[in-house]
PQR file of N, CA, C, O and H, with PARSE charges and radii, in Angstrom:
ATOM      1  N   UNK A   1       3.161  16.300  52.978 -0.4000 1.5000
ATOM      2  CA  UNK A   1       2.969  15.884  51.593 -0.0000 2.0000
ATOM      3  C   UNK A   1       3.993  14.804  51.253  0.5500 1.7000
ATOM      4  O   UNK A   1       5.199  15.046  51.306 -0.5500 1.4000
ATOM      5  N   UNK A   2       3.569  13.766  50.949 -0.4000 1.5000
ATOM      6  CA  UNK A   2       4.320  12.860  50.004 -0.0000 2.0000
ATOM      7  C   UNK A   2       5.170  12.937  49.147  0.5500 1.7000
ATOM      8  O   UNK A   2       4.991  13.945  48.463 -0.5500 1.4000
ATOM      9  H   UNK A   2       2.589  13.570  50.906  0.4000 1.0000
ATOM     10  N   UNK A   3       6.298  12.166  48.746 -0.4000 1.5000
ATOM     11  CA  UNK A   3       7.547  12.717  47.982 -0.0000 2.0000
ATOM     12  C   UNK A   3       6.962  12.195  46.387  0.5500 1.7000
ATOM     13  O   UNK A   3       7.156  11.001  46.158 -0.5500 1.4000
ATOM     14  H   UNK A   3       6.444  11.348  49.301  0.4000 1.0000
ATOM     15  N   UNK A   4       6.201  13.082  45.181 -0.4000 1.5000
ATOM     16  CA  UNK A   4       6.126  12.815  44.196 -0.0000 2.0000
ATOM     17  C   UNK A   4       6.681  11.477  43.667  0.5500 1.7000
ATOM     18  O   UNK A   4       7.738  10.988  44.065 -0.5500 1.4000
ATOM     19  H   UNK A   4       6.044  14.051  45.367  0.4000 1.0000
ATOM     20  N   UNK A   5       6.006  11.016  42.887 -0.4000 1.5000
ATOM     21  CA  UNK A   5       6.365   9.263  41.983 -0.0000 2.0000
ATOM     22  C   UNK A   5       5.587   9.064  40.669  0.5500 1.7000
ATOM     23  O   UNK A   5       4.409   9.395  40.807 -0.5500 1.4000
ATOM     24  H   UNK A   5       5.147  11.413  42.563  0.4000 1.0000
ATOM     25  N   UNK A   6       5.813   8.739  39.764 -0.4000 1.5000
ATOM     26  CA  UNK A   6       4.762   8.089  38.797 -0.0000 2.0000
ATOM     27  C   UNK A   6       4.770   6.796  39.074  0.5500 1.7000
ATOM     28  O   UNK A   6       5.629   5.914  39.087 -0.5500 1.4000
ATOM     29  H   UNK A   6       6.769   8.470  39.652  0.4000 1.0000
ATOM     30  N   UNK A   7       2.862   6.912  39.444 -0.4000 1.5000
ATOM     31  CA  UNK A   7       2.155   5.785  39.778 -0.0000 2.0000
ATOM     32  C   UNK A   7       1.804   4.853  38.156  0.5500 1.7000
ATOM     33  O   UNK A   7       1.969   3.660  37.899 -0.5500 1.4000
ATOM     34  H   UNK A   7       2.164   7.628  39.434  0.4000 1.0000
ATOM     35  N   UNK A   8       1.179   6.187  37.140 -0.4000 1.5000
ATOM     36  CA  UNK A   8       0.945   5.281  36.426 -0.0000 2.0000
ATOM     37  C   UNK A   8       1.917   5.414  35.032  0.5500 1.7000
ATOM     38  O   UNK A   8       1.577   6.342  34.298 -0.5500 1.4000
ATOM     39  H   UNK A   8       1.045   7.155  37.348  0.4000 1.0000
ATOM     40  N   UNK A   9       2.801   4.804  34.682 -0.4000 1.5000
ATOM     41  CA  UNK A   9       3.782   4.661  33.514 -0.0000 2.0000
ATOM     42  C   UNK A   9       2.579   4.698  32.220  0.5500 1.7000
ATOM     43  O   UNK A   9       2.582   5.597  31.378 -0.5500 1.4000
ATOM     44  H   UNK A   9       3.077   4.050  35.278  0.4000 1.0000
ATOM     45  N   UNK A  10       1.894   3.930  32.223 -0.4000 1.5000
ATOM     46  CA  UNK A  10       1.007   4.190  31.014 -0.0000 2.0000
ATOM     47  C   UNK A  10       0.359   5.232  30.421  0.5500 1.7000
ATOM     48  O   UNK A  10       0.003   5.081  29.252 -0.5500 1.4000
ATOM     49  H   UNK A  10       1.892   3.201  32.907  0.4000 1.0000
ATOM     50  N   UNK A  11       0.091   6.441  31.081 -0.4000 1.5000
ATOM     51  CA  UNK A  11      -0.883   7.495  31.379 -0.0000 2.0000
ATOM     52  C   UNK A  11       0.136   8.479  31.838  0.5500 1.7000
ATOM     53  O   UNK A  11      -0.318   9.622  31.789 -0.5500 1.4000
ATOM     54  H   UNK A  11       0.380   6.564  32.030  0.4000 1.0000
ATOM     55  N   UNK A  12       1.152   8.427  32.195 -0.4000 1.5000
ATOM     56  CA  UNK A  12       2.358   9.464  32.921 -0.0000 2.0000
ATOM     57  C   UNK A  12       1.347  10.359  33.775  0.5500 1.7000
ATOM     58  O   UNK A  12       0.731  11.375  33.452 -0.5500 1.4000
ATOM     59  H   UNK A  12       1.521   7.498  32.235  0.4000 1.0000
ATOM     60  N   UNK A  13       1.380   9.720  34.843 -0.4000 1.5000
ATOM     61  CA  UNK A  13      -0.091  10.178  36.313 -0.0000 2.0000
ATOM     62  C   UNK A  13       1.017  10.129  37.413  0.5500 1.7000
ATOM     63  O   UNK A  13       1.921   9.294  37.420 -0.5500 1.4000
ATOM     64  H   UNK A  13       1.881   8.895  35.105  0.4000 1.0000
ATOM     65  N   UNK A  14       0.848  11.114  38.342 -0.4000 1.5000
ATOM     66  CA  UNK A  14       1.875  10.877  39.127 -0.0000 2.0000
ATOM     67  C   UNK A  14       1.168  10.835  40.321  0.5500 1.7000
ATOM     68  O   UNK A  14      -0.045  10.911  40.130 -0.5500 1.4000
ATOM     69  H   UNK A  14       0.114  11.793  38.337  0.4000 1.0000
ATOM     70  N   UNK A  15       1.618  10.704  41.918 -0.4000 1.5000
ATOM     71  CA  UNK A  15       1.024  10.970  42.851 -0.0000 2.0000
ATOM     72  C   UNK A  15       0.369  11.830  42.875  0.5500 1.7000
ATOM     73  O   UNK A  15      -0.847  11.671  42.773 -0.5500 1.4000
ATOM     74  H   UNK A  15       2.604  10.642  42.073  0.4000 1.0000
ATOM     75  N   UNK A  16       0.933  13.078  43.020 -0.4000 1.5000
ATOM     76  CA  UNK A  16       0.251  14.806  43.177 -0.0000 2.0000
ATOM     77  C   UNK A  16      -0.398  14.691  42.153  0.5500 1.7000
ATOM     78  O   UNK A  16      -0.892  15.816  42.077 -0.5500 1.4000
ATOM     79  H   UNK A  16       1.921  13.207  43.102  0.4000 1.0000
ATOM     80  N   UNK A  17      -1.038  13.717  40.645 -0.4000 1.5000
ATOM     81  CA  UNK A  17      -1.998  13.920  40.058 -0.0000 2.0000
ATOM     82  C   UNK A  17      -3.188  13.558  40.298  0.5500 1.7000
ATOM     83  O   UNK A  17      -4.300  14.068  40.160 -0.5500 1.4000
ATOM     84  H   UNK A  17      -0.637  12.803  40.708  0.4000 1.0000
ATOM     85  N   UNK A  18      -2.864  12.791  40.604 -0.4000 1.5000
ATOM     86  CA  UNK A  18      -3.978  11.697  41.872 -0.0000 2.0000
ATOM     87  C   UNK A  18      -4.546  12.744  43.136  0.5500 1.7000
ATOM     88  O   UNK A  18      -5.712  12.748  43.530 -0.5500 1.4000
ATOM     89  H   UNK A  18      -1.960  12.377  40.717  0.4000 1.0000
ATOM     90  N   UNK A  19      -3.610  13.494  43.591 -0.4000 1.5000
ATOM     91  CA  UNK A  19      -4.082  14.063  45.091 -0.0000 2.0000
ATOM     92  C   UNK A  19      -4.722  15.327  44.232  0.5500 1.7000
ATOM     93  O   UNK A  19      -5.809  15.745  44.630 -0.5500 1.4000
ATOM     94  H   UNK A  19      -2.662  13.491  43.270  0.4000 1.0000
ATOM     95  N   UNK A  20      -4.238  15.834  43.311 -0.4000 1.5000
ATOM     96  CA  UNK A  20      -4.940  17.255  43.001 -0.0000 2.0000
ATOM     97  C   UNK A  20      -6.182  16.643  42.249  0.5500 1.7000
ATOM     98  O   UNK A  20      -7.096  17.462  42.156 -0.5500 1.4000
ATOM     99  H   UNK A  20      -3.355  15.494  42.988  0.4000 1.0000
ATOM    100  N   UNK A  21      -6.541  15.005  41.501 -0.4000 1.5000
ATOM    101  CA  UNK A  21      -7.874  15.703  41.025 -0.0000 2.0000
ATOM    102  C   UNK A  21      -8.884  14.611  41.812  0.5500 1.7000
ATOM    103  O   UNK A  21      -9.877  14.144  41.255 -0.5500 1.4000
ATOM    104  H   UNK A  21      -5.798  14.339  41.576  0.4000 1.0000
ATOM    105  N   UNK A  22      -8.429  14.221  43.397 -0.4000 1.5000
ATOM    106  CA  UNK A  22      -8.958  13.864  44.378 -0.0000 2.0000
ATOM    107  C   UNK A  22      -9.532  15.474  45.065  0.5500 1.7000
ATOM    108  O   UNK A  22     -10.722  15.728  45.254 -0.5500 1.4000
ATOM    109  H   UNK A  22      -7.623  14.600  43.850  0.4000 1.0000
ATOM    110  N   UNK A  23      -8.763  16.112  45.265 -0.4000 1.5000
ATOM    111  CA  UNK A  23      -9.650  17.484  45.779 -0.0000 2.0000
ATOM    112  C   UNK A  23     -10.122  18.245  45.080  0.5500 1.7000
ATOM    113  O   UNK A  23     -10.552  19.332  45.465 -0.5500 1.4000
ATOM    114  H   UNK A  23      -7.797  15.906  45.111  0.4000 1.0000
ATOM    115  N   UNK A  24     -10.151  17.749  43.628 -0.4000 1.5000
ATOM    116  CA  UNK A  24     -11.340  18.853  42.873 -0.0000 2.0000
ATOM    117  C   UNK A  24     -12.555  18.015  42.634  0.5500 1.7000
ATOM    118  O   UNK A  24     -13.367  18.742  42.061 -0.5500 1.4000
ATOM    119  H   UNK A  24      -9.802  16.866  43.315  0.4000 1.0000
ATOM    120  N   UNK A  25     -13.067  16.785  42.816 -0.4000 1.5000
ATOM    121  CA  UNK A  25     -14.255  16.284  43.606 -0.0000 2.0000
ATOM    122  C   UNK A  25     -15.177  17.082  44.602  0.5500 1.7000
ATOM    123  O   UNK A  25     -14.827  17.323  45.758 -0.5500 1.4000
ATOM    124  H   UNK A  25     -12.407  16.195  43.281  0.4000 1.0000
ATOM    125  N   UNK A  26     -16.249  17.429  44.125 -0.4000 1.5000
ATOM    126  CA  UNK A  26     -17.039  17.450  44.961 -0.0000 2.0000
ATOM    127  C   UNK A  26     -17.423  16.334  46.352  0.5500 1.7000
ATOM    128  O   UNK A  26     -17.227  16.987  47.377 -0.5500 1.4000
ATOM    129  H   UNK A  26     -16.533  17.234  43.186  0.4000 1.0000
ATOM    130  N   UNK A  27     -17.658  15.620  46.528 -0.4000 1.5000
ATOM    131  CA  UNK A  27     -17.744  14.398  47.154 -0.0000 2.0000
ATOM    132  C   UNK A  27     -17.138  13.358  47.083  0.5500 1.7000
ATOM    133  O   UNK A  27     -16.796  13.052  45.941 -0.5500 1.4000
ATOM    134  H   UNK A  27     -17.817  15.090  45.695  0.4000 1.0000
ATOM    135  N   UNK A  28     -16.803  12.520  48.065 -0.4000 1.5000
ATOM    136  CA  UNK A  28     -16.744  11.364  47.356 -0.0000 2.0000
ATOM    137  C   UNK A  28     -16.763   9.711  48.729  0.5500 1.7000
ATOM    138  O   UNK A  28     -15.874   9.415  49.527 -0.5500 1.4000
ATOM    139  H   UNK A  28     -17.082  12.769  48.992  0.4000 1.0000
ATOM    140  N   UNK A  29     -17.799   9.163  48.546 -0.4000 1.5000
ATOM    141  CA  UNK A  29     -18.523   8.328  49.842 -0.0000 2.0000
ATOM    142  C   UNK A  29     -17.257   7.000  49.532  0.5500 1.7000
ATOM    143  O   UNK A  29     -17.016   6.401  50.580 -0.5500 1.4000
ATOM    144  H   UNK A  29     -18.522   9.403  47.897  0.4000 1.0000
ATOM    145  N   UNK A  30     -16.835   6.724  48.898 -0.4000 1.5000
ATOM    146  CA  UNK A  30     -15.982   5.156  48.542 -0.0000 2.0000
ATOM    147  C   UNK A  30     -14.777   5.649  48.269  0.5500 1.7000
ATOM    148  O   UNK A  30     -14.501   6.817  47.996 -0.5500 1.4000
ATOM    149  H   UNK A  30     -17.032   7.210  48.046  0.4000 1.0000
ATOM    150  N   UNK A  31     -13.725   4.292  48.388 -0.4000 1.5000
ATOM    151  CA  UNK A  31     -12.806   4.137  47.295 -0.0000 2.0000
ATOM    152  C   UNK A  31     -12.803   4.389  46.042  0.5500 1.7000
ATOM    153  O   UNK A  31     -12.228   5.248  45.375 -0.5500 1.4000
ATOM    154  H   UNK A  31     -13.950   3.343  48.610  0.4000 1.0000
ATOM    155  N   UNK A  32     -13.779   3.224  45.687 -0.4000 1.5000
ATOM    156  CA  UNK A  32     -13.923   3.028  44.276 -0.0000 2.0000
ATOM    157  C   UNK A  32     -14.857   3.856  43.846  0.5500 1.7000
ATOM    158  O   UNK A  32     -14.728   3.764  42.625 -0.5500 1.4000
ATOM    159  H   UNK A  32     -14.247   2.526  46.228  0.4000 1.0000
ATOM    160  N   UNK A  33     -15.764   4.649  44.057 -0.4000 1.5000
ATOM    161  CA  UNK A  33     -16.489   5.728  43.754 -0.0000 2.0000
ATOM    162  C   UNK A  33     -15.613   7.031  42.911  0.5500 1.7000
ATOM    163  O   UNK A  33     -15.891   7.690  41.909 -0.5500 1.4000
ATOM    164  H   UNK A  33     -15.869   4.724  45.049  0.4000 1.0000
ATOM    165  N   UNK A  34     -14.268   7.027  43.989 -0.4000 1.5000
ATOM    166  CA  UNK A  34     -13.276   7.676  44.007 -0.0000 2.0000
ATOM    167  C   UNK A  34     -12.556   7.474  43.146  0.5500 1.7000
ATOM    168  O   UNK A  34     -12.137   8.501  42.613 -0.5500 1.4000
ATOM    169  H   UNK A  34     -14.043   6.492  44.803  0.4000 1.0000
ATOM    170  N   UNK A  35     -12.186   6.516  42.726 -0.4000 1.5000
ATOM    171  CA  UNK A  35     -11.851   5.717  42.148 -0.0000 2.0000
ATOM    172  C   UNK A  35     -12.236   5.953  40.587  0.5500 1.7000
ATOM    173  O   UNK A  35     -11.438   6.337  39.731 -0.5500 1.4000
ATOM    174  H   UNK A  35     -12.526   5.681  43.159  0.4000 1.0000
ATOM    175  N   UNK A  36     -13.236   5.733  40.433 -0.4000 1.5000
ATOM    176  CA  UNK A  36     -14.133   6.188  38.530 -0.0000 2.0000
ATOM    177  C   UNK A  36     -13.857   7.424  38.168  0.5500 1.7000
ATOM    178  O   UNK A  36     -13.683   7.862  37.031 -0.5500 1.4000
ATOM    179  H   UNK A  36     -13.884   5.421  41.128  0.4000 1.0000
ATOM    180  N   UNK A  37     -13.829   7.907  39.067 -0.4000 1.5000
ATOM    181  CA  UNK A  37     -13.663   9.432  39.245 -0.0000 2.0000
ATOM    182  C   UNK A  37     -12.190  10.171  38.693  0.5500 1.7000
ATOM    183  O   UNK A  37     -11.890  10.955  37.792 -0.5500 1.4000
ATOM    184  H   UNK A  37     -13.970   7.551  39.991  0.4000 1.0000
ATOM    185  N   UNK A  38     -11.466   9.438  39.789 -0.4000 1.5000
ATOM    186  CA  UNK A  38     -10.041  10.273  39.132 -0.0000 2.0000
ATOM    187  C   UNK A  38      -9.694   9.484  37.843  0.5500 1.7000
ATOM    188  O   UNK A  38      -9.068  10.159  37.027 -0.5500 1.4000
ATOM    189  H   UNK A  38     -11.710   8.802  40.521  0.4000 1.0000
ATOM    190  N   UNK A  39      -9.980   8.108  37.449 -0.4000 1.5000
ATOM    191  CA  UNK A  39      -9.464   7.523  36.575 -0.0000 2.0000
ATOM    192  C   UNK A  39     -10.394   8.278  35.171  0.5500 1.7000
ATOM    193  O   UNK A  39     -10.088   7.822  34.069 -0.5500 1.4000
ATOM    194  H   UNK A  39     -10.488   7.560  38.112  0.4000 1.0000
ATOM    195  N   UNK A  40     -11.270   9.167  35.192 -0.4000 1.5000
ATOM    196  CA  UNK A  40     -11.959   9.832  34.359 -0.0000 2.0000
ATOM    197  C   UNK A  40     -10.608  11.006  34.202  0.5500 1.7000
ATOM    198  O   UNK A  40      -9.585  10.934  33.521 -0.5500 1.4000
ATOM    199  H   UNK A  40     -11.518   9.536  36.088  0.4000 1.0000
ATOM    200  N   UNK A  41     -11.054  11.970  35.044 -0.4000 1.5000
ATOM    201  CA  UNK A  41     -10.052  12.720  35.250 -0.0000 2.0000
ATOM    202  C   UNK A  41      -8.528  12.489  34.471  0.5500 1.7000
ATOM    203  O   UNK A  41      -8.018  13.030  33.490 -0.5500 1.4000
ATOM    204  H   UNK A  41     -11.885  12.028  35.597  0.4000 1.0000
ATOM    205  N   UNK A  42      -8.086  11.457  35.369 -0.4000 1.5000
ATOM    206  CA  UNK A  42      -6.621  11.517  34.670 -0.0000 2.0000
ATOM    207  C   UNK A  42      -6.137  10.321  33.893  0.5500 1.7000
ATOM    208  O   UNK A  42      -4.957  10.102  33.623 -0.5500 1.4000
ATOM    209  H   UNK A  42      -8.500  11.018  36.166  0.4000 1.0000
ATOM    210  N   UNK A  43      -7.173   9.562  33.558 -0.4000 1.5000
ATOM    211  CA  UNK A  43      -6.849   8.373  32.541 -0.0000 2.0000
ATOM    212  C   UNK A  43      -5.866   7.088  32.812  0.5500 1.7000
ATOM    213  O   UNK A  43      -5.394   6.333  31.962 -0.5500 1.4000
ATOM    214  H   UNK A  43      -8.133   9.740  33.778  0.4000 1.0000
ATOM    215  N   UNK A  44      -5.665   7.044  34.430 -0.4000 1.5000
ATOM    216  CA  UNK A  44      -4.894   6.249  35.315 -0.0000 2.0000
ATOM    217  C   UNK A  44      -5.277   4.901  35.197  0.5500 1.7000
ATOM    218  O   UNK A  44      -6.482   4.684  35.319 -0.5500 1.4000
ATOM    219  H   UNK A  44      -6.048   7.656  35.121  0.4000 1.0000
ATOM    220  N   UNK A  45      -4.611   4.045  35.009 -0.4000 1.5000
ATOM    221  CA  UNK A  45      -5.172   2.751  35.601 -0.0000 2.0000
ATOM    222  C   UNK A  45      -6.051   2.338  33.951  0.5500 1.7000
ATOM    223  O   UNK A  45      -6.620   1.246  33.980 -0.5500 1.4000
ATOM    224  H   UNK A  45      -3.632   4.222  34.910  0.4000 1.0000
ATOM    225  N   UNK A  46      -6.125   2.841  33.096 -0.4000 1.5000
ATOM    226  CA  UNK A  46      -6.469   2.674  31.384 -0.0000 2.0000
ATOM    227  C   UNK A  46      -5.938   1.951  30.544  0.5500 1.7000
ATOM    228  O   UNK A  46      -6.480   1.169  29.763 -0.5500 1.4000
ATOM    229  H   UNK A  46      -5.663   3.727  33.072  0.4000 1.0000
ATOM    230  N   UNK A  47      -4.651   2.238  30.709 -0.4000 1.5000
ATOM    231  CA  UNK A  47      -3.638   1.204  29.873 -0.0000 2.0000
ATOM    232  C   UNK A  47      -3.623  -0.397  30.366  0.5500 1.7000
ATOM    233  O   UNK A  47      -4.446  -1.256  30.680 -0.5500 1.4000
ATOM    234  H   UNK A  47      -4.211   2.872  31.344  0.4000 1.0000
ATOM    235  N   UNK A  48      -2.475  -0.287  30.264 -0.4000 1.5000
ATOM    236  CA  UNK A  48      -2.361  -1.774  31.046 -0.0000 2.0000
ATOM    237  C   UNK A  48      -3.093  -2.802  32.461  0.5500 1.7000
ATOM    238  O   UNK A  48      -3.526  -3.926  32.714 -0.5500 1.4000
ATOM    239  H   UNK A  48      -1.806   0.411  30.009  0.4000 1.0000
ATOM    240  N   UNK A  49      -2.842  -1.490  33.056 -0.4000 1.5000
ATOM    241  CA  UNK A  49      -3.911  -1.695  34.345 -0.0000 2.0000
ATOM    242  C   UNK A  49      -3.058  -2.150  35.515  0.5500 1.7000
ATOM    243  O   UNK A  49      -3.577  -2.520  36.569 -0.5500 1.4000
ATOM    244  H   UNK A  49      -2.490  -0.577  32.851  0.4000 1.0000
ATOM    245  N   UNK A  50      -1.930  -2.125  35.349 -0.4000 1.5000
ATOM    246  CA  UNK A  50      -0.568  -2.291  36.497 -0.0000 2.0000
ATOM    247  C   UNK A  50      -0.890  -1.825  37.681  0.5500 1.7000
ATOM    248  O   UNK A  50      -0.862  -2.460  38.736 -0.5500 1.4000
ATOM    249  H   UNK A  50      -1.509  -1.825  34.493  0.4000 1.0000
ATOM    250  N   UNK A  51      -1.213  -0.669  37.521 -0.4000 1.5000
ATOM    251  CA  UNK A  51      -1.503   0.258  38.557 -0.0000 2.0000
ATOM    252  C   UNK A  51      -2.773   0.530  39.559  0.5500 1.7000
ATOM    253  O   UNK A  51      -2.797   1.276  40.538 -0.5500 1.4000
ATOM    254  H   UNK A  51      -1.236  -0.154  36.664  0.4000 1.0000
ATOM    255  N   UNK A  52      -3.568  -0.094  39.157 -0.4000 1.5000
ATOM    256  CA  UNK A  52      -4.629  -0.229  39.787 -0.0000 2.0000
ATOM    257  C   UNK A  52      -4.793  -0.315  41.165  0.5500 1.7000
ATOM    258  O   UNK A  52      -5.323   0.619  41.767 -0.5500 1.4000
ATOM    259  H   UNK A  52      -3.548  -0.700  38.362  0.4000 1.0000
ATOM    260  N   UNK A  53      -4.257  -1.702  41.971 -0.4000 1.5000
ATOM    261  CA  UNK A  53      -3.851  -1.576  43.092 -0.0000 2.0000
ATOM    262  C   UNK A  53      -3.161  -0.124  43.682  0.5500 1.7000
ATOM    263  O   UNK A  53      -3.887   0.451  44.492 -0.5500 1.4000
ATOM    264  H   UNK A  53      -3.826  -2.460  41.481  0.4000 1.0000
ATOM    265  N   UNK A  54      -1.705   0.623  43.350 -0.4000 1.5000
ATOM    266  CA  UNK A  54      -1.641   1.224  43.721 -0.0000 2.0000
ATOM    267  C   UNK A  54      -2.355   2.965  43.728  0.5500 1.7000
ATOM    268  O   UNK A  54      -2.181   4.021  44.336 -0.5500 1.4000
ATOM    269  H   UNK A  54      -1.115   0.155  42.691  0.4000 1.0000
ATOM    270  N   UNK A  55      -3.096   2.494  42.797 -0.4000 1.5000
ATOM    271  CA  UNK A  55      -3.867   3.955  42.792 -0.0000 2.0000
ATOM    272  C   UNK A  55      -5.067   3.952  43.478  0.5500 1.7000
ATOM    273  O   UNK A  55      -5.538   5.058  43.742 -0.5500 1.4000
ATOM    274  H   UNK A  55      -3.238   1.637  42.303  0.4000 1.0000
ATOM    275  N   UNK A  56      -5.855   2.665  43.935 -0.4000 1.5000
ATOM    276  CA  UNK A  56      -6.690   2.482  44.592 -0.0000 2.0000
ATOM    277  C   UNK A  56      -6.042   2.942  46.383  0.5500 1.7000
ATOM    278  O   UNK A  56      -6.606   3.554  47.291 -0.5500 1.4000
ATOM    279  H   UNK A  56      -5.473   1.767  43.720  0.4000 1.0000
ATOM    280  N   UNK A  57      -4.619   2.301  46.298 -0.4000 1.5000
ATOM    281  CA  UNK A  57      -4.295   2.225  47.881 -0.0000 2.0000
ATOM    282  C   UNK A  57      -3.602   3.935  48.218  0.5500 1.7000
ATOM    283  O   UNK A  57      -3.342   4.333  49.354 -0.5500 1.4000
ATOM    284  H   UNK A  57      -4.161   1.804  45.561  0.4000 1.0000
ATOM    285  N   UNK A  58      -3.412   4.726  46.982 -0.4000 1.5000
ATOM    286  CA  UNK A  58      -3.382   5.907  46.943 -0.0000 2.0000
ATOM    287  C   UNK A  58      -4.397   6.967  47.528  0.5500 1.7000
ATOM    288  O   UNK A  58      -4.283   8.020  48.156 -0.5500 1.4000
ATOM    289  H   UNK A  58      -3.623   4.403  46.060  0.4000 1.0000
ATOM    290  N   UNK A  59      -5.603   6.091  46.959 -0.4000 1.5000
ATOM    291  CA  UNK A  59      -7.039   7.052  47.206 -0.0000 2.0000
ATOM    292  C   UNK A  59      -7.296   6.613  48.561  0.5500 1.7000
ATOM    293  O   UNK A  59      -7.719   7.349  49.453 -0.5500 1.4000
ATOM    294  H   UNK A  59      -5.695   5.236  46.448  0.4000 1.0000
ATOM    295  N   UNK A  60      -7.036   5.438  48.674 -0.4000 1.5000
ATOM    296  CA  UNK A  60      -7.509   5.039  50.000 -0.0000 2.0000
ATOM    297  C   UNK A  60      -6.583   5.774  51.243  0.5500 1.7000
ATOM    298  O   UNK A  60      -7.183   5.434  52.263 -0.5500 1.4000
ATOM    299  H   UNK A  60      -6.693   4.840  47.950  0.4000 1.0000
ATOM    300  N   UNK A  61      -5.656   6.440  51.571 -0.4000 1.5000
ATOM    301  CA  UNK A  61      -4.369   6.636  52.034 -0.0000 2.0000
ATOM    302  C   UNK A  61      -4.965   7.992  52.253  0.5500 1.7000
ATOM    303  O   UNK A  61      -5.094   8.225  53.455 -0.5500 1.4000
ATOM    304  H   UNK A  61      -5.168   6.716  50.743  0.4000 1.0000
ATOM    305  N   UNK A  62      -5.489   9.250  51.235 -0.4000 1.5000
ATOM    306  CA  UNK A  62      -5.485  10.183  50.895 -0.0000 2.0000
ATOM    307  C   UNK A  62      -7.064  10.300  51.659  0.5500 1.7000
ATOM    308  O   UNK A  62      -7.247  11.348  52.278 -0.5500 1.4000
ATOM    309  H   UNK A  62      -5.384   9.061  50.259  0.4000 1.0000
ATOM    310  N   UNK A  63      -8.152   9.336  51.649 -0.4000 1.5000
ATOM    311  CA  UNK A  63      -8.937  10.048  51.540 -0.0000 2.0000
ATOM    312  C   UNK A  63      -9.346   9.943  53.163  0.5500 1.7000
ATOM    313  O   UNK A  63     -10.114  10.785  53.629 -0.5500 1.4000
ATOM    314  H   UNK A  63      -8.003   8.485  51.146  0.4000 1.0000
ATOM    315  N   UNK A  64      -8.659   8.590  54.225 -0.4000 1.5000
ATOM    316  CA  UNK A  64      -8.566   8.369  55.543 -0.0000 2.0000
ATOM    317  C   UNK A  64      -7.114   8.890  56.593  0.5500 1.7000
ATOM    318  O   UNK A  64      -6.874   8.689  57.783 -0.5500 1.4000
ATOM    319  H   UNK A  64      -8.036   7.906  53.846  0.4000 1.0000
ATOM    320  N   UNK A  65      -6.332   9.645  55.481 -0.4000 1.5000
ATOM    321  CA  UNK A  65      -4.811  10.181  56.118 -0.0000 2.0000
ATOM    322  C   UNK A  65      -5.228  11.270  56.608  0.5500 1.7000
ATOM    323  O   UNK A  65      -4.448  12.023  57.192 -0.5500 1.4000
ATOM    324  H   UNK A  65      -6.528   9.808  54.514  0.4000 1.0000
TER
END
């Protein structure tokens, strides 16, 4: 497991928020599929949008690690 961080300052989303509501998905075929998904979930990547990149390269990391 990864050493906890807040990814998103806008939304106070941290890594492990990202990884826990990546495995309460039923499915998920994409990134960015993945992507709509947690940013529903945890409102990441909403604000400003700073974070985007790294929450994309989060999902991506998580869902091929």
């Amino acid at each position: 497991m990864k050493e906890n961080y807040m990814v998103c300052n806008c939304k106070q989303v941290s890594y492990n928020d990202i990884e826990s509501a990546l495995h309460t998905l039923d499915r998920f075929e994409d990134v960015l599929s993945a992507f709509q998904a947690i940013q529903k979930i945890t409102h990441c990547s909403t604000g400003c949008g700073g974070c985007h990149d790294k929450v994309i390269e989060i999902i991506s990391d998580l869902m091929h690690g």
